[in-house]
N, C-alpha and C positions, 0 to 999 in steps of 0.2 A: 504494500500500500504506500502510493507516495503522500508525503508529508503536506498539510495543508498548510495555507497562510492564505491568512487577513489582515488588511491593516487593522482591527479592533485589537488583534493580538499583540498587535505592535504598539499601539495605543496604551493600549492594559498594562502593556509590562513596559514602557517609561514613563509612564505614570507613577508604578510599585516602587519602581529605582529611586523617585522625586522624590516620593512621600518616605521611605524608608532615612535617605541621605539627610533630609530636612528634620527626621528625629537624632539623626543618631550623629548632626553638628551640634543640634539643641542641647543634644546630652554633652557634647566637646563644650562646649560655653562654659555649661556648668561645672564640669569635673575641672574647667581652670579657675573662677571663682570658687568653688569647694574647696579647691587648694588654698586657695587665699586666704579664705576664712580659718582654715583649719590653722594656719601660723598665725593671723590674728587673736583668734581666742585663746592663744598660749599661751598668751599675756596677764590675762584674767586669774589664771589659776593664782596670784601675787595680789590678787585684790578683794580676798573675800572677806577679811578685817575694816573694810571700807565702812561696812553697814551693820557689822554683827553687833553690835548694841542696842542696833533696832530692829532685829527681826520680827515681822508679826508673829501674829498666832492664827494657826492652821488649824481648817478644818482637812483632815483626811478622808476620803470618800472611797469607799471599796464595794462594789456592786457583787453580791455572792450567789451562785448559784448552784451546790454540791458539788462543794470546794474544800471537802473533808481531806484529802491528799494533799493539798497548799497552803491551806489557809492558815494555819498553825505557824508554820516556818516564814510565810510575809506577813503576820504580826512581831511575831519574833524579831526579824529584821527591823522593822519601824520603830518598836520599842527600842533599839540602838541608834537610831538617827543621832546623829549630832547637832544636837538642835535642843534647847532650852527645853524640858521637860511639861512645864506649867503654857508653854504656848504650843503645844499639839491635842490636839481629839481626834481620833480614829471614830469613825465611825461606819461598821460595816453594816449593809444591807443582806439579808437574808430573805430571798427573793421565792419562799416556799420549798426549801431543799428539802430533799427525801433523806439525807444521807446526816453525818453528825455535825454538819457545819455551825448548827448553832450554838448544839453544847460546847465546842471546842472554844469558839471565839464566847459566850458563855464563860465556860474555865476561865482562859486566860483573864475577860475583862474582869473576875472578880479579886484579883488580885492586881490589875492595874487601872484606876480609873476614867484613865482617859481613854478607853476601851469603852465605846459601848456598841449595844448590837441592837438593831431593830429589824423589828420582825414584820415585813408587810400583813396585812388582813388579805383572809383568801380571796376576796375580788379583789385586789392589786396585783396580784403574784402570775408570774408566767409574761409579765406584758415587757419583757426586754431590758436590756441593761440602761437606756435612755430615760425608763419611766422610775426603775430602781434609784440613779442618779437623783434624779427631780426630787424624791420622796427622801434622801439623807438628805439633801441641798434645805428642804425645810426645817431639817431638826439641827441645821449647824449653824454652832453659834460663833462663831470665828468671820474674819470679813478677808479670808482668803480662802482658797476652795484648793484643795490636792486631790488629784485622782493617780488610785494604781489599780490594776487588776490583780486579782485573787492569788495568783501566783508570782508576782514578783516579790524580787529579790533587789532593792534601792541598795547603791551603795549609800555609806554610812554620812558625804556631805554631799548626795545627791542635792535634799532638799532644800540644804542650805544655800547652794550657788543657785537654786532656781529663785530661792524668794529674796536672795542679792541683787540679782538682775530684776529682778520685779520689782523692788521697789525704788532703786536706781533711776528708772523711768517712770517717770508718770503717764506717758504717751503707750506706755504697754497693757492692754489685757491681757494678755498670756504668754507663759515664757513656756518651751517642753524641753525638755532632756532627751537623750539618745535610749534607746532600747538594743543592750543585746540576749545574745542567745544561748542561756542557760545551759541549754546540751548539746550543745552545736558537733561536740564529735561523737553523741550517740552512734549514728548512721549515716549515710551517705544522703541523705535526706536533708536532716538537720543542717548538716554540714556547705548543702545548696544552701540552704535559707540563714544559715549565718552569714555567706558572702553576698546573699540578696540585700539583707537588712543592711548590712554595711555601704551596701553601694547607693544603695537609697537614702539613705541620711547623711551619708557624705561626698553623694554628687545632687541628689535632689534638692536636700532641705539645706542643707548647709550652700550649697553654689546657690541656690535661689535665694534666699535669705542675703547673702550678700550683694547678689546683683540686684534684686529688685527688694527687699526687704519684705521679703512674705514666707510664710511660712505656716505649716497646716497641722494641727491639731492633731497627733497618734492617739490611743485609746488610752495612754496610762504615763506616766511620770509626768506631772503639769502642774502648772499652777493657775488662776484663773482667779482674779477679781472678783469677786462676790458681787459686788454692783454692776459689774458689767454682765454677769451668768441673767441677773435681774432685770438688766435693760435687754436680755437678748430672749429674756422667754422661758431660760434653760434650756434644757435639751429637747431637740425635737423627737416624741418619741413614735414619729412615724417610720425614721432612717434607720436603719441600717446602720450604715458608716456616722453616728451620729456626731464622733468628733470633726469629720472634714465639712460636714451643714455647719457646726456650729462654727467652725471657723469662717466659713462668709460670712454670717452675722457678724462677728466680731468684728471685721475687716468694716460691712457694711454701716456699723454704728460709729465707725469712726478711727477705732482701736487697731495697736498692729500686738504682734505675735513675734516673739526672738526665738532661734532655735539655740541652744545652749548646750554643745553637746558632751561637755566636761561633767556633765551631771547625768549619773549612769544608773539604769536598773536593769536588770539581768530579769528574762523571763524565759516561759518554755514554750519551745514551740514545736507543731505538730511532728510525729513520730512515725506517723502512717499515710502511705500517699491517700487514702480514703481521707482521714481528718482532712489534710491540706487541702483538695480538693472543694473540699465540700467550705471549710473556709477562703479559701479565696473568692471562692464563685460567691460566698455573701459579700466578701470584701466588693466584689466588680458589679453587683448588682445594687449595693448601697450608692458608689462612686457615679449609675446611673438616674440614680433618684435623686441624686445632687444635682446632675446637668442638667436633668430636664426641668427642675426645681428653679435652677437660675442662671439657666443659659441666655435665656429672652432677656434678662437684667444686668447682665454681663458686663454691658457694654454703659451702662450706668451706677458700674462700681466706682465709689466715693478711690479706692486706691485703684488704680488703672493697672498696673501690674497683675494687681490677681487674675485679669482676664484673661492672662497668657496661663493662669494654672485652668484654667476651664480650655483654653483652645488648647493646652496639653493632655487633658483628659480627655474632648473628644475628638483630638489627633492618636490617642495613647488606643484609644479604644475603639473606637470606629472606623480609622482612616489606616495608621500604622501597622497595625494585625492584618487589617484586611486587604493592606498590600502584601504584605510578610505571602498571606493566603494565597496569593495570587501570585506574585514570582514563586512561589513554590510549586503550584499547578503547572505555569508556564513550561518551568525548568522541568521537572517531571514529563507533562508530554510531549515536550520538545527533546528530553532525554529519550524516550521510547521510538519516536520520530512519526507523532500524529502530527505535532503542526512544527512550523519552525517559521524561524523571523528573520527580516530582513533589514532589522536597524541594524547598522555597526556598531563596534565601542565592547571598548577594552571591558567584559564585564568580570571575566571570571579577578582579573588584578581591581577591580571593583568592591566585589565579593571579600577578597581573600587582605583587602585593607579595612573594610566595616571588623573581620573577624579579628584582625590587629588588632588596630582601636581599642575594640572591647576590652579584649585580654590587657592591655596598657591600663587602661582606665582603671578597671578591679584591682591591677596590682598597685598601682597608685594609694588607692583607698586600701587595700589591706595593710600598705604600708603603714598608715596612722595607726594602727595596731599589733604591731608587730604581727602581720598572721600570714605574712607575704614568703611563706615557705615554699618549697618545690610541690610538696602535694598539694596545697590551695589552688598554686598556678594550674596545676593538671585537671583538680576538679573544676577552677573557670571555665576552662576550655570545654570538658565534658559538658558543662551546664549547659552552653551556646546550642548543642544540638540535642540533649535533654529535655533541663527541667523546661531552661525557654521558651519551648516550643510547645509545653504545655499549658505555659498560658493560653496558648490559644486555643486550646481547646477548653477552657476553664471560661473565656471570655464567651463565645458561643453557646455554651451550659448557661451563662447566666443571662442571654438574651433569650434566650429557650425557654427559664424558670418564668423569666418577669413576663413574657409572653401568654403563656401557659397554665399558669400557678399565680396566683393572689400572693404580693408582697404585704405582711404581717409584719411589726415589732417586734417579733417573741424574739425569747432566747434561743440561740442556735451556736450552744456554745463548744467551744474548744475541747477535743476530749484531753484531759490528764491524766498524767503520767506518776509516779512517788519522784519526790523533789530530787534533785541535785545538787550538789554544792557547786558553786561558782567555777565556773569552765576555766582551764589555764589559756 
């Protein structure tokens, strides 16, 4: 059979080339302001006596949902924060668990009392970590707001350099801290998503933050204004992703956001490509309840920059993948020899410099943590034709669900694992 051609083919696949080339400078931008910042804030670590005489007093916000396995060992830790004893309240949300998470956090608070534990009524319970949030947010009485998830592990002056920075500016509603990966050398698994999470907070949030000062809300090490959680509604507890909604509010009401990534908590992440899965595909269908949320208003955001984090998310996810999708189909039946094309251009040295790139850039950022060993490099490289490539199937699942299946609040939470001590 001879091979066919269409100019549509020819169309289609330099188009993919555009759109792929046009993320992946976007990402070069940023992995060289991420650099920047990263030797900036090394500065900071010499200034956290600045303010320690006047740190507020926190409320701590911990959303729980049979969290019998963590919840124990990230009290544990928080009670070690370095930080003024008389100005913390923990306050965890027990969101109807079957399991012993309230006796435990129970135990504990009756021997420390800025431990306390509240128990939603069974018509509050099941309705998501967003509505769990809103309902501590009413019992705390602190006029700073911390949020960690159930299973982290905050190093010892996480807190403190968050609520430095915080109150350093007054122009700030929220400062967040970096997240790593608790078990990152369980499995070959883990060990993807520890070099994920790194390359995302230190070419994403860290390069964006410096170029354009923005910066987005993760699920846990934060701080957050009280008055401003109040002028913003609190959490929407329609989303999904309900930290990246709330961070346009923020942004919306005026307020910016510092990423601060000197301030570290350690958490666990999934063990089983099943969990992962089925977590991301919440992650990417929250991310589209954002756009369609405030895409139409985009473009009458009070900071102008954040519009570039919305035309990167429905660049990241409608346009980028679905070129990915399509030079892949290309390349395939043009490998087998159904169709073939007749644009020129060097693509295979195309190809095989985006594959560069990448591998440069992770190592870059692994560098910032000493993790830039020969096996890391080996797994980047594996990830590229891997784990990556399973976003996108991950992205398509969750155009599939939101299609298909009724988007809900509820909890759809992370399975756990028995804790770990702090990863070398």
């Amino acid at each position: 059979m001879n091979p066919y051609n269409s100019i549509i083919f020819d169309i289609l696949f330099l188009f993919s080339v555009s759109v792929v080339w046009t993320m992946i400078l976007y990402q070069l931008i940023l992995t060289i302001f991420g650099y920047r910042y990263r030797h900036q804030i090394e500065k900071s670590r010499w200034n956290l006596s600045r303010f320690e005489k006047d740190l507020p007093a926190i409320s701590i916000l911990i959303p729980a949902r049979n969290e019998e396995i963590v919840i124990r060992n990230t009290l544990e830790k928080l009670q070690s924060l370095d930080y003024e004893r008389d100005k913390i309240e923990v306050l965890v949300t027990d969101d109807g668990s079957t399991d012993h998470t309230a006796s435990i956090v129970r135990e504990i608070a009756s021997k420390d009392p800025r431990i306390r534990l509240i128990q939603l009524p069974v018509v509050d319970q099941g309705r998501g970590k967003a509505h769990a949030l809103n309902m501590a947010l009413k019992e705390a009485r602190h006029d700073y707001i911390a949020v960690y998830d159930a299973d982290n592990n905050p190093e010892p002056s996480s807190l403190k350099m968050l609520s430095v920075e915080l109150i350093s500016d007054t122009k700030l509603g929220a400062v967040i801290g970096k997240f790593r990966t608790l078990n990152k050398n369980k499995n070959i698994l883990t060990r993807f998503i520890n070099i994920e999470t790194l390359g995302f907070q230190w070419i994403l949030q860290a390069g964006r933050f410096r170029a354009f000062k923005v910066a987005i809300l993760p699920g846990t090490n934060l701080i957050i204004r009280k008055d401003v959680l109040t002028a913003c509604g609190g959490w929407d507890e329609a989303a999904i992703t309900e930290d990246t909604e709330l961070s346009v509010r923020i942004y919306q009401k005026g307020w910016k956001i510092k990423f601060v990534p000197l301030a570290v908590t350690w958490e666990q992440e999934p063990e089983k490509w099943r969990t992962w899965v089925n977590q991301r595909t919440r992650w990417v269908r929250g991310n589209n309840y954002v756009v369609k949320k405030f895409l139409g208003q985009a473009l009458k955001l009070k900071n102008k920059f954040l519009f570039l984090e919305f035309l990167y998310l429905f660049l990241l996810y409608y346009l980028f993948l679905g070129a990915i999708v399509v030079s892949h189909l290309i390349f395939l039946f043009s490998g087998i020899g159904i169709i073939y094309l007749t644009v020129p251009g060097p693509y295979t040295a195309v190809w095989i410099s985006a594959f560069i790139l990448y591998i440069l850039e992770i190592i870059l950022v692994l560098s910032y943590e000493n993790e830039d060993g020969l096996l890391n490099i080996l797994i980047t490289a594996l990830m590229y034709f891997t784990y990556c490539q399973m976003w996108i199937y991950v992205v398509f699942r969750s155009f599939y669900l939101d299609i298909t299946k009724k988007r809900e609040g509820i909890w759809d939470k992370t399975e756990r694992e028995p804790q770990l001590e702090i990863a070398d």
